[in-house]
N, C-alpha and C positions, 0 to 999 in steps of 0.2 A: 459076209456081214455087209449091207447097205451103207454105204455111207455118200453125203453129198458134199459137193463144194460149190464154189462160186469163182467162175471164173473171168477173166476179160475178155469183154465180147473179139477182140483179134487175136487172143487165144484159142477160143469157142471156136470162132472161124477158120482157122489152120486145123485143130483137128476134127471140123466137118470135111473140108478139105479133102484131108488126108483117108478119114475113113470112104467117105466119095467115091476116091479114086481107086485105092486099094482094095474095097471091097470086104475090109475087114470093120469093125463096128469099132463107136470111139472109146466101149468100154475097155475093147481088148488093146487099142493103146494107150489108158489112162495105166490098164493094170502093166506093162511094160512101161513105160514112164515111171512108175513107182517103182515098183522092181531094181529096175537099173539106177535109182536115184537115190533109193534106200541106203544101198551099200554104200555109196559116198558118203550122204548124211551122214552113217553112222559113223565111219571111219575120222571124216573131219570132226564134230562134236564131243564124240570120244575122246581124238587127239587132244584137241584143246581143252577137257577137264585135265588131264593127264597131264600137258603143259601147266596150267595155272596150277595143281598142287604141287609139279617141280619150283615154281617161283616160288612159291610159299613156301617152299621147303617142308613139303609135308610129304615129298615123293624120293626113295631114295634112289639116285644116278649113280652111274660106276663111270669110267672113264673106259675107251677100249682097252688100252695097255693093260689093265686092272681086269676085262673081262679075257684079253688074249691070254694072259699070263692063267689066268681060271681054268681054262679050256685046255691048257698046256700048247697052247698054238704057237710059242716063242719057242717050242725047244727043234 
């Protein structure tokens, strides 16, 4: 799927740069850049809906003692 952006030209230029010299094209590390940046995104954004409905108390929280005891981990 094509898609484009806009970048800052001393972005642009790091990875002219970098494809340049590697020899690899700047497509293949826009899509590695995204890739590896994906997962973080996702991870943080996630976290913090999952944070804000614990504040709002629309998320239910256990305490460990409460999950160890679950698990039979205290005996």
């Amino acid at each position: 799927m094509p898609t484009s952006i806009r970048l800052a030209p001393e972005i642009e230029q790091r990875l002219d740069f970098l494809a340049a010299n590697t020899g690899r094209t700047k497509a293949y590390y826009l899509r590695e850049i995204i890739e590896r940046g994906l997962d973080e995104m996702e991870d943080y954004y996630l976290a913090a809906e999952v944070l804000e409905r614990v504040r709002k108390g629309q998320e239910q929280v256990y305490s460990s003692a409460d999950v160890r005891k679950d698990l039979g981990l205290d005996d």
